[in-house]
N, CA, C and O atoms as a Tripos MOL2 file, in Angstrom:
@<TRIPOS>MOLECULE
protein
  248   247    62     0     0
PROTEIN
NO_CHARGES

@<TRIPOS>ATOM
      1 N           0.8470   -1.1740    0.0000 N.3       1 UNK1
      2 CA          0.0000    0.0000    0.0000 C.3       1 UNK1
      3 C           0.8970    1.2430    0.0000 C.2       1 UNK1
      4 O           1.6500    1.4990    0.9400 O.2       1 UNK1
      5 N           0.8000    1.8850   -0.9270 N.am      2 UNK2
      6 CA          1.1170    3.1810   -1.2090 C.3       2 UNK2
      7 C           1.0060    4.2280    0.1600 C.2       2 UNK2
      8 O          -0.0860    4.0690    0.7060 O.2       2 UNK2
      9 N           1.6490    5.0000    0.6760 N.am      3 UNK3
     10 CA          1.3380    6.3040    1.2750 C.3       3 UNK3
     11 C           0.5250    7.6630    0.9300 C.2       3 UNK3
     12 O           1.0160    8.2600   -0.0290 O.2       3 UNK3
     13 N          -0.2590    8.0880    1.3270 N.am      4 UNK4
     14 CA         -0.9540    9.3920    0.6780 C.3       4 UNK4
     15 C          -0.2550   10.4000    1.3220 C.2       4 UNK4
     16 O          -0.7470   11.5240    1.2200 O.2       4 UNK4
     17 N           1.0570   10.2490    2.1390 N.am      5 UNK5
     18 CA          1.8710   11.0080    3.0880 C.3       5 UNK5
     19 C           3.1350   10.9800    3.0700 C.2       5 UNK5
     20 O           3.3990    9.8420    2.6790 O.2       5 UNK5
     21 N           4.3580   11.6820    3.3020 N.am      6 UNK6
     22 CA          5.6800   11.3900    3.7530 C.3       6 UNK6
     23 C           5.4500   11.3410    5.3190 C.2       6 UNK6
     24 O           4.8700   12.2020    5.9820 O.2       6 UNK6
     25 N           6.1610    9.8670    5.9000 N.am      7 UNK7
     26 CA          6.6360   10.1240    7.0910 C.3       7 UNK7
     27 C           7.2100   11.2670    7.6130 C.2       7 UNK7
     28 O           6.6420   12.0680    8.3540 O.2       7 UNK7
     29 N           8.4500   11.3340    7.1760 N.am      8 UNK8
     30 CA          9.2190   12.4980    7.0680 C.3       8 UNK8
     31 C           8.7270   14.1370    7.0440 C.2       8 UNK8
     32 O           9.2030   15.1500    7.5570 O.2       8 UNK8
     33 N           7.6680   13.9070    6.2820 N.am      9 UNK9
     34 CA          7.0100   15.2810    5.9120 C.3       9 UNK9
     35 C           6.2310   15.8080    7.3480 C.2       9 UNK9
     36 O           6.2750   16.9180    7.8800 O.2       9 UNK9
     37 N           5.3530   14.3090    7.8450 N.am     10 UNK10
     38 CA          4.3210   14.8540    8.9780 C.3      10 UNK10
     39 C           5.4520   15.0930    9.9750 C.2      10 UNK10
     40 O           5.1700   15.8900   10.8700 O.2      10 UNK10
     41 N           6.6620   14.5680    9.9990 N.am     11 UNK11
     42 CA          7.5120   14.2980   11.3710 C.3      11 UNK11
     43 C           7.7510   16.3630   11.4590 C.2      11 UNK11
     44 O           7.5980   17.1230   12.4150 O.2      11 UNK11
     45 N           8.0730   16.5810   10.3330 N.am     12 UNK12
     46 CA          8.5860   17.6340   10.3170 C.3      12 UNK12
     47 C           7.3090   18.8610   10.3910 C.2      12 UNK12
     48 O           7.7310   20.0170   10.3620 O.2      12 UNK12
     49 N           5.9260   18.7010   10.4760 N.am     13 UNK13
     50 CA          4.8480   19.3680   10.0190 C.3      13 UNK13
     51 C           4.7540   19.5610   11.6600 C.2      13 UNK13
     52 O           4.6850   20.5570   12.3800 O.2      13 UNK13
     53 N           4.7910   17.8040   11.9670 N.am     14 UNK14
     54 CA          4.3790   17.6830   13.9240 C.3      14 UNK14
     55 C           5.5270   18.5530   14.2980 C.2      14 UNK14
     56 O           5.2800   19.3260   15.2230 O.2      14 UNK14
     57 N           6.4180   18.5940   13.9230 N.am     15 UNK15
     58 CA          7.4580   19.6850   14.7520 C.3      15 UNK15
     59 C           7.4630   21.0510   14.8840 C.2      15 UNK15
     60 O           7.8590   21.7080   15.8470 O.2      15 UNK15
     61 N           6.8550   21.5410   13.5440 N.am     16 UNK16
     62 CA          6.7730   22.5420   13.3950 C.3      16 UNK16
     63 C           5.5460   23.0630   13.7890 C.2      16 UNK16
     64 O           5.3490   24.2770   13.7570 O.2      16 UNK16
     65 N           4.6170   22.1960   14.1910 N.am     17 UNK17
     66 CA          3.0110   22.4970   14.9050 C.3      17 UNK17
     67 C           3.7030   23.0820   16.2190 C.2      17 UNK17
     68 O           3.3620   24.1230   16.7820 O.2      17 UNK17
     69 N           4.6820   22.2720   16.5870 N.am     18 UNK18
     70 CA          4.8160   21.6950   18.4090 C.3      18 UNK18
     71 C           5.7730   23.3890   18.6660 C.2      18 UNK18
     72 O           5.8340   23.8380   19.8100 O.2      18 UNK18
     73 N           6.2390   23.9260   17.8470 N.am     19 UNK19
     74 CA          6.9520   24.6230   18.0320 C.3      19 UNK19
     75 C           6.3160   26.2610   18.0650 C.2      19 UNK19
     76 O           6.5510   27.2220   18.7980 O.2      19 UNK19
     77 N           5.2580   26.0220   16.7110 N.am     20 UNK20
     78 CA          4.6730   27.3490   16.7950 C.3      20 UNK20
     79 C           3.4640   27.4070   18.2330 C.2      20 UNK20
     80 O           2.8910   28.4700   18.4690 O.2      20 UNK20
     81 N           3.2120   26.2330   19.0440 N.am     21 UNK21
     82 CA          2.2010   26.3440   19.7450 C.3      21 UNK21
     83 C           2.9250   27.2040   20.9320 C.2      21 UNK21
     84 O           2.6310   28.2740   21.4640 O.2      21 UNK21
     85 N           4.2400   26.0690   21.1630 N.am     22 UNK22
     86 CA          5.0750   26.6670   21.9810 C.3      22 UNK22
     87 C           5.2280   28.0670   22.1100 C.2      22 UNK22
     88 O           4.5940   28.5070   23.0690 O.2      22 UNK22
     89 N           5.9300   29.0120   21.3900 N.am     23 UNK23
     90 CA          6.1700   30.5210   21.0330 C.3      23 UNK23
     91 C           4.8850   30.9360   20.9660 C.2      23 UNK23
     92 O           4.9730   32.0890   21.3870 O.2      23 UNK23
     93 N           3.7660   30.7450   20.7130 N.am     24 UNK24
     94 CA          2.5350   31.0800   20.8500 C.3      24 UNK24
     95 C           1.9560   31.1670   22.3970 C.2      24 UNK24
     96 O           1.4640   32.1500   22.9510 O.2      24 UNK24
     97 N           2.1720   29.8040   22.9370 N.am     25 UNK25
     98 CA          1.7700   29.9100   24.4210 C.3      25 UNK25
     99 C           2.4870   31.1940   25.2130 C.2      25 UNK25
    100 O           1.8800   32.0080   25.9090 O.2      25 UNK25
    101 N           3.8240   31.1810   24.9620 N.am     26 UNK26
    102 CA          4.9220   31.8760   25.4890 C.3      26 UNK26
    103 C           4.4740   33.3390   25.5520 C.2      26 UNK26
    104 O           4.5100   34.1800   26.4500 O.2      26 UNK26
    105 N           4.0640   33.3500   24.3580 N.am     27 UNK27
    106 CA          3.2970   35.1760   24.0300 C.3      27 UNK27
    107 C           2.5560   35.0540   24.6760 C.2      27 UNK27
    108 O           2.8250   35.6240   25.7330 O.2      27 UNK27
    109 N           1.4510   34.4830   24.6870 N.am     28 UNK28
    110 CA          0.0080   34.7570   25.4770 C.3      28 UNK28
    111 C           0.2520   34.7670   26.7930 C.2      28 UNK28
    112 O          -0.3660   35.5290   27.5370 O.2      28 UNK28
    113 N           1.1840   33.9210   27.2370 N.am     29 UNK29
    114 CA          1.1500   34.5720   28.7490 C.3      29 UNK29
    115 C           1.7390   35.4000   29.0700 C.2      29 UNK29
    116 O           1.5270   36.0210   30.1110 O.2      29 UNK29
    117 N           2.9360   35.7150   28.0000 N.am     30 UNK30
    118 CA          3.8460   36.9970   28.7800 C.3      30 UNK30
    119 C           2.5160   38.8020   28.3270 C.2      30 UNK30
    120 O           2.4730   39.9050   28.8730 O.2      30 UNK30
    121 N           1.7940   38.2750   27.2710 N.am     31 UNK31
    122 CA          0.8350   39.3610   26.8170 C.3      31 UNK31
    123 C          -0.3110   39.2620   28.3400 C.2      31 UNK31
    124 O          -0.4350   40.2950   28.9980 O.2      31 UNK31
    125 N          -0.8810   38.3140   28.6730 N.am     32 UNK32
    126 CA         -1.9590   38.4710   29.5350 C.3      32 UNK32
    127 C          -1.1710   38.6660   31.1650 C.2      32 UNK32
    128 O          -1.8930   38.8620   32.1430 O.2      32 UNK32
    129 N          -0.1460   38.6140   31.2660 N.am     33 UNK33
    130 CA          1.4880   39.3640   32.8300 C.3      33 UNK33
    131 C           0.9850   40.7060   32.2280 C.2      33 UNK33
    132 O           0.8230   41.6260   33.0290 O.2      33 UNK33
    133 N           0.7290   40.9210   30.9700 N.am     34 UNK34
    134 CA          1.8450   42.5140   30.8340 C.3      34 UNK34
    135 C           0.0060   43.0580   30.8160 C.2      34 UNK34
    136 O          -0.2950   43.9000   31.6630 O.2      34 UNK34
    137 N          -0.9510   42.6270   30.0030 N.am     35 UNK35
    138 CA         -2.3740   43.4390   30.0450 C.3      35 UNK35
    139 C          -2.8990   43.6060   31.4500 C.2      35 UNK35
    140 O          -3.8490   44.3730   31.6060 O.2      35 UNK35
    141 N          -2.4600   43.0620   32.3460 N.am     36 UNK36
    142 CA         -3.1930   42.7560   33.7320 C.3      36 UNK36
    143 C          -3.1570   44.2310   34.4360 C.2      36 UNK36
    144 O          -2.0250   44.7110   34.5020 O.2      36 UNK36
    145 N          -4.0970   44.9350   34.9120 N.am     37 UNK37
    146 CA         -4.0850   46.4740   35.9690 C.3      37 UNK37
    147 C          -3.4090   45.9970   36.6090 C.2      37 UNK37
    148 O          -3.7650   44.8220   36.7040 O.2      37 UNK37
    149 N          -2.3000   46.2360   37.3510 N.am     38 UNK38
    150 CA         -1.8060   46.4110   38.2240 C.3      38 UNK38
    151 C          -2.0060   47.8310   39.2690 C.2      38 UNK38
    152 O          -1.7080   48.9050   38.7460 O.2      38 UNK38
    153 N          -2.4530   47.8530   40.5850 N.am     39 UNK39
    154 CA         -2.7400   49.0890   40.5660 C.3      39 UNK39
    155 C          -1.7850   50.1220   41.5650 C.2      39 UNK39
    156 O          -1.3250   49.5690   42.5640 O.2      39 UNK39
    157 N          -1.4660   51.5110   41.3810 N.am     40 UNK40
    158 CA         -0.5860   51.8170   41.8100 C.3      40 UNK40
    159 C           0.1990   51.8590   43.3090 C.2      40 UNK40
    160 O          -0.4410   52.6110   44.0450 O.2      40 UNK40
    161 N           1.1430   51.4080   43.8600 N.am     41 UNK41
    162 CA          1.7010   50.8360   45.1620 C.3      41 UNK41
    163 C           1.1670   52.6840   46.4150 C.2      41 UNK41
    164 O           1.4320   53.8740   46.2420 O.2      41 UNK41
    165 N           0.3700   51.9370   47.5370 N.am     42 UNK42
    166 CA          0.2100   52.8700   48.2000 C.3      42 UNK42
    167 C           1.1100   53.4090   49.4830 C.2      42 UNK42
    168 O           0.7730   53.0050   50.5960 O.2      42 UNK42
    169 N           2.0620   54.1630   49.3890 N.am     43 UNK43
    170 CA          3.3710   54.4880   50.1500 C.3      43 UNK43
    171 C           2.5800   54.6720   51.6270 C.2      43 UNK43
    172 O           1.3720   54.7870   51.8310 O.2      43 UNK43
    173 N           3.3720   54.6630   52.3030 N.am     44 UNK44
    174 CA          2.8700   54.4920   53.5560 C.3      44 UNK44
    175 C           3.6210   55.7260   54.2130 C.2      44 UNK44
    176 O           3.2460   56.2240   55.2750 O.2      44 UNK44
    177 N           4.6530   56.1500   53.5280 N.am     45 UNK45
    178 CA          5.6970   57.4250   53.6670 C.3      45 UNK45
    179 C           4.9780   58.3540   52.9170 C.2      45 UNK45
    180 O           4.7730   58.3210   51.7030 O.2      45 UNK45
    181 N           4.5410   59.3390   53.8800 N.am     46 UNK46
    182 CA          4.4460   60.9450   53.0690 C.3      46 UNK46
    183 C           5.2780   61.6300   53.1280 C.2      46 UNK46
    184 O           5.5230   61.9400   54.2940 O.2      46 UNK46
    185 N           6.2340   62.3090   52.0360 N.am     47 UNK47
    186 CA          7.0240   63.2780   51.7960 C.3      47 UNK47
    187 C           6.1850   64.3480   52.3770 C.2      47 UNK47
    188 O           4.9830   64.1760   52.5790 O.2      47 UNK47
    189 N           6.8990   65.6180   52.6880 N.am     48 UNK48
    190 CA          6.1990   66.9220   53.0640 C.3      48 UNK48
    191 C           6.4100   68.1080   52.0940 C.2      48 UNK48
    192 O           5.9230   69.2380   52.1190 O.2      48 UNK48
    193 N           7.3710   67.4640   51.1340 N.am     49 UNK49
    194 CA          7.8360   68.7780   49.8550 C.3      49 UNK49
    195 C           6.8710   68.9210   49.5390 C.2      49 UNK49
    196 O           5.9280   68.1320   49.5970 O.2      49 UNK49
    197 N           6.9460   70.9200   48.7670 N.am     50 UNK50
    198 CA          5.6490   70.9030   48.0910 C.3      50 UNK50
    199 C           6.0880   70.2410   46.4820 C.2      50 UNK50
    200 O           7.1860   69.8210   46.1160 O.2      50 UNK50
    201 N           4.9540   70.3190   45.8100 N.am     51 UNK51
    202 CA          5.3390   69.2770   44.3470 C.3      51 UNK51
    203 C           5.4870   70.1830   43.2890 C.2      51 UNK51
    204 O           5.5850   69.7930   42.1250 O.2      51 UNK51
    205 N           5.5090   71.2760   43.5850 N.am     52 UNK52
    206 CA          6.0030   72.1920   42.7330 C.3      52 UNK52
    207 C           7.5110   72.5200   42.7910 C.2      52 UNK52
    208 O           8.0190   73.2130   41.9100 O.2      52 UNK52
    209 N           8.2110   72.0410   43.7950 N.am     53 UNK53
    210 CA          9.7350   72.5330   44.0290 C.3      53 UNK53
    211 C          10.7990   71.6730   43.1980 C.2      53 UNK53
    212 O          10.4940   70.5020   42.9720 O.2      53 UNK53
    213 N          11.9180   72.1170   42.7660 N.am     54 UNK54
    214 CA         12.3890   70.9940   41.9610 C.3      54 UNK54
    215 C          13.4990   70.2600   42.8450 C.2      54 UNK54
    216 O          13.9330   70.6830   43.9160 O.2      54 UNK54
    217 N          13.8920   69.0360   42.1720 N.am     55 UNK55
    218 CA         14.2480   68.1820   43.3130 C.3      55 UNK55
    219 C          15.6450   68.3720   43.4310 C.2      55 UNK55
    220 O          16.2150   68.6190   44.4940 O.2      55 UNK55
    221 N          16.2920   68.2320   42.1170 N.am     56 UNK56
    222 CA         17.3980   68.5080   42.0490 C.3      56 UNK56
    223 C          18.7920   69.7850   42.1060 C.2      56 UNK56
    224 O          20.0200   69.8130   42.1870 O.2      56 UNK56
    225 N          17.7890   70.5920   42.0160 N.am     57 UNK57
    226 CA         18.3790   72.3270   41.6140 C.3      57 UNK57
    227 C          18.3600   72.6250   43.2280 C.2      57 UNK57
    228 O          17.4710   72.1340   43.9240 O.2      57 UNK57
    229 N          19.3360   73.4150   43.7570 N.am     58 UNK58
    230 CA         19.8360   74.3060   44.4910 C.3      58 UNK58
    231 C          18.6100   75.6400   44.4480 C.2      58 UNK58
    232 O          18.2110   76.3350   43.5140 O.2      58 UNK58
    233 N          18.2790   75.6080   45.8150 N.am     59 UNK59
    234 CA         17.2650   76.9710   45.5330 C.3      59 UNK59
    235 C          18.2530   78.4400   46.1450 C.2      59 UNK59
    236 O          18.8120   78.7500   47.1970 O.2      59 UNK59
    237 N          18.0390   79.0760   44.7230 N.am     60 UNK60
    238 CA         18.5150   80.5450   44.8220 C.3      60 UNK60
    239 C          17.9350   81.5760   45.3870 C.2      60 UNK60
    240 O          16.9110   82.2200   45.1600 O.2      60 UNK60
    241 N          19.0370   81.6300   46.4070 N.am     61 UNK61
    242 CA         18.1760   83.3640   47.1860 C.3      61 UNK61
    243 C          18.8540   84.5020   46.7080 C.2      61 UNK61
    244 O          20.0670   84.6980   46.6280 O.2      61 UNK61
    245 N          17.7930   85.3120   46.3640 N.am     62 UNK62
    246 CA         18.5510   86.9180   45.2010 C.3      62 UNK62
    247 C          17.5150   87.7800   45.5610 C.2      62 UNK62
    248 O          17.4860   88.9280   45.1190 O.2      62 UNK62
@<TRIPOS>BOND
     1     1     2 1
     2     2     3 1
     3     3     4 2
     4     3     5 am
     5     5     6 1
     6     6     7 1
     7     7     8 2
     8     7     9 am
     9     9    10 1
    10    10    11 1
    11    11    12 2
    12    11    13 am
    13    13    14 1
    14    14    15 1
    15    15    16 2
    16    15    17 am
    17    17    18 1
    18    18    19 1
    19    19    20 2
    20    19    21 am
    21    21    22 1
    22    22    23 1
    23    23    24 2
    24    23    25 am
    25    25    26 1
    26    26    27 1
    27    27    28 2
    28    27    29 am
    29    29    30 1
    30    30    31 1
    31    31    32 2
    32    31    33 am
    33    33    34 1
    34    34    35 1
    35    35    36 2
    36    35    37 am
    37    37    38 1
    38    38    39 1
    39    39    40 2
    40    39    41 am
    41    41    42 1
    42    42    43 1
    43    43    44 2
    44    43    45 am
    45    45    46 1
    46    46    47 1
    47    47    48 2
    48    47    49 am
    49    49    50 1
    50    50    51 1
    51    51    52 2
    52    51    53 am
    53    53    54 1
    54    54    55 1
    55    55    56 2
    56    55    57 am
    57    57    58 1
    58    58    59 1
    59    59    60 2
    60    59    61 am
    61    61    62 1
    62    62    63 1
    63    63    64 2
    64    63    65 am
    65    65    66 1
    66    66    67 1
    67    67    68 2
    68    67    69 am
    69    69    70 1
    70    70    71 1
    71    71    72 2
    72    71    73 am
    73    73    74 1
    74    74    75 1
    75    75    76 2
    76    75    77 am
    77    77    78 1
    78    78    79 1
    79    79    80 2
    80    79    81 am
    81    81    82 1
    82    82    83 1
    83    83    84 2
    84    83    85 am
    85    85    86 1
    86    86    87 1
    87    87    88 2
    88    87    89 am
    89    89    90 1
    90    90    91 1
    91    91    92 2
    92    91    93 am
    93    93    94 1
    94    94    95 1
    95    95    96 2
    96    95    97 am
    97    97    98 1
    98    98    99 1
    99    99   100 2
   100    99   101 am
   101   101   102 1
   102   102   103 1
   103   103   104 2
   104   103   105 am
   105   105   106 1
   106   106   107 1
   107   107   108 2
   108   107   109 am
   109   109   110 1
   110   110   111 1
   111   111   112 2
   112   111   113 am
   113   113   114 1
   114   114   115 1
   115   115   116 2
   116   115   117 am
   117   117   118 1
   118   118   119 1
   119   119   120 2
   120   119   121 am
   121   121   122 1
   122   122   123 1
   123   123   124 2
   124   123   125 am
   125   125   126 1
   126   126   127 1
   127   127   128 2
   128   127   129 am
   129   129   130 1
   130   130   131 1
   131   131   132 2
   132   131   133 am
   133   133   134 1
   134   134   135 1
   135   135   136 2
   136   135   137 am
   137   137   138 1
   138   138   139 1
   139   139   140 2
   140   139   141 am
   141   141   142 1
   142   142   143 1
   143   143   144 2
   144   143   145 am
   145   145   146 1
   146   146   147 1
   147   147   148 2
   148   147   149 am
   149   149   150 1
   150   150   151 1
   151   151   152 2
   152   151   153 am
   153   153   154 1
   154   154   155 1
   155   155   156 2
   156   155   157 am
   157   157   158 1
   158   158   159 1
   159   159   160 2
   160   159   161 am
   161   161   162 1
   162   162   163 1
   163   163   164 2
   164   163   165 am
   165   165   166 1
   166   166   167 1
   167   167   168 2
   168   167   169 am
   169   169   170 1
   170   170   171 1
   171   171   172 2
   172   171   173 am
   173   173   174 1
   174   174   175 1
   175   175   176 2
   176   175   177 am
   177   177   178 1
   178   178   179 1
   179   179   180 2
   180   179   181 am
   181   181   182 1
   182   182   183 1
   183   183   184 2
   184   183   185 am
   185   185   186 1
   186   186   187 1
   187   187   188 2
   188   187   189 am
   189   189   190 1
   190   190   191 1
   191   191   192 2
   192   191   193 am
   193   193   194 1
   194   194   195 1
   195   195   196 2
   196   195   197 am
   197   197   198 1
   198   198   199 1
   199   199   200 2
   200   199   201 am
   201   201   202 1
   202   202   203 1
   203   203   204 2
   204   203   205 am
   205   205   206 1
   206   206   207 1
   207   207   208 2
   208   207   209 am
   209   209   210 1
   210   210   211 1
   211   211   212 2
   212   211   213 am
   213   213   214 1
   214   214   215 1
   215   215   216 2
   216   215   217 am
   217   217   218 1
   218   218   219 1
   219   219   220 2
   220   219   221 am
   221   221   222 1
   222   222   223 1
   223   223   224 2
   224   223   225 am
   225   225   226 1
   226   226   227 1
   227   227   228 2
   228   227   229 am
   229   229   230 1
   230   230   231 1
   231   231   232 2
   232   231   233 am
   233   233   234 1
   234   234   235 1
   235   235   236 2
   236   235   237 am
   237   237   238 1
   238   238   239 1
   239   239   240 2
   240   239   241 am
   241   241   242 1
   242   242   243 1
   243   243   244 2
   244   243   245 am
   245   245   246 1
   246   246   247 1
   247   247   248 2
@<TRIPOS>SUBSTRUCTURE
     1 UNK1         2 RESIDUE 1 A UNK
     2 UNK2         6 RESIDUE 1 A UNK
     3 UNK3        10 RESIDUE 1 A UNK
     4 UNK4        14 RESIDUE 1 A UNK
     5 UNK5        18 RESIDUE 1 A UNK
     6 UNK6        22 RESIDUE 1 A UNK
     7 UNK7        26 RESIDUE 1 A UNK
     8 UNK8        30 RESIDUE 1 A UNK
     9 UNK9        34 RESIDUE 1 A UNK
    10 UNK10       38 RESIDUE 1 A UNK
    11 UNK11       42 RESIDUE 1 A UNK
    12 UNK12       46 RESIDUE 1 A UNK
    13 UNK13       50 RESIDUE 1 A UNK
    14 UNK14       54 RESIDUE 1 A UNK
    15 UNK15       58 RESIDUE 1 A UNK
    16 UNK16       62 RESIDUE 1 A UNK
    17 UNK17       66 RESIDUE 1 A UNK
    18 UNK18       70 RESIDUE 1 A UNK
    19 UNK19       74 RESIDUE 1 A UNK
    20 UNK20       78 RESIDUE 1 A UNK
    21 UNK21       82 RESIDUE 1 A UNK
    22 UNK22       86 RESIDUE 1 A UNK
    23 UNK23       90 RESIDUE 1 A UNK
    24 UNK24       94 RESIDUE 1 A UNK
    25 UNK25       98 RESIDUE 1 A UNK
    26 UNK26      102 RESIDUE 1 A UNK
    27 UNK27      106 RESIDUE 1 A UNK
    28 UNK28      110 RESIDUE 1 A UNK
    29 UNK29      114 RESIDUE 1 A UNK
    30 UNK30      118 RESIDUE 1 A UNK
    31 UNK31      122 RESIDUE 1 A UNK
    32 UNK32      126 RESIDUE 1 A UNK
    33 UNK33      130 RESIDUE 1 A UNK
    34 UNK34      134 RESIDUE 1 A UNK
    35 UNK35      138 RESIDUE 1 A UNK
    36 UNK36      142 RESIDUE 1 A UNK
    37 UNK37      146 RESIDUE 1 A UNK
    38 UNK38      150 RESIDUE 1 A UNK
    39 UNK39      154 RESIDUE 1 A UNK
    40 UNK40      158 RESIDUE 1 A UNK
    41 UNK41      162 RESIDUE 1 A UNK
    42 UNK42      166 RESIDUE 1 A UNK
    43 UNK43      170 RESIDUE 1 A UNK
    44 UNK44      174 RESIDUE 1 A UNK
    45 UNK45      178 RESIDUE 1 A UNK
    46 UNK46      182 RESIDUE 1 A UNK
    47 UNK47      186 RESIDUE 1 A UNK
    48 UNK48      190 RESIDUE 1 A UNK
    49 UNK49      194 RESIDUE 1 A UNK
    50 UNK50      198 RESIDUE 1 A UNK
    51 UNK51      202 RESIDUE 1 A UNK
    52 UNK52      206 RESIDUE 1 A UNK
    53 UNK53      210 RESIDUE 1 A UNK
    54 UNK54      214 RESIDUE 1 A UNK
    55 UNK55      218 RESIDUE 1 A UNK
    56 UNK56      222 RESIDUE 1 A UNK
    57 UNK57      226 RESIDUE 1 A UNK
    58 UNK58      230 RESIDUE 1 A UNK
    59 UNK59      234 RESIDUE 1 A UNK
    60 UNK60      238 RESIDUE 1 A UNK
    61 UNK61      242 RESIDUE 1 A UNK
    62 UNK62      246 RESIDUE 1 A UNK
């Protein structure tokens, strides 16, 4: 009986299934980590600066 297939062919088709599922899974979870709200961390430290002052600059008296 004849083949309607290469061995060879599916070996390499199954590999290449097994591989794109792989890199596929890989995305979807690192995509549904990264879509997730995370929501912003609530400090328990209050600064007392006002938020208009700059942080880095030397304040000039003139």
């Amino acid at each position: 009986m004849r083949h309607w297939y290469s061995p060879r062919g599916a070996r390499r088709g199954l590999l290449l299934a097994g591989v794109t599922a792989a890199l596929w899974t890989c995305w979807a979870v690192g995509y549904s980590q990264g879509a997730t709200k995370i929501p912003a961390p609530t400090s328990t430290n209050k600064t007392t600066s006002p938020v208009n002052a700059p942080c880095c600059l030397p304040l000039l008296d003139t």
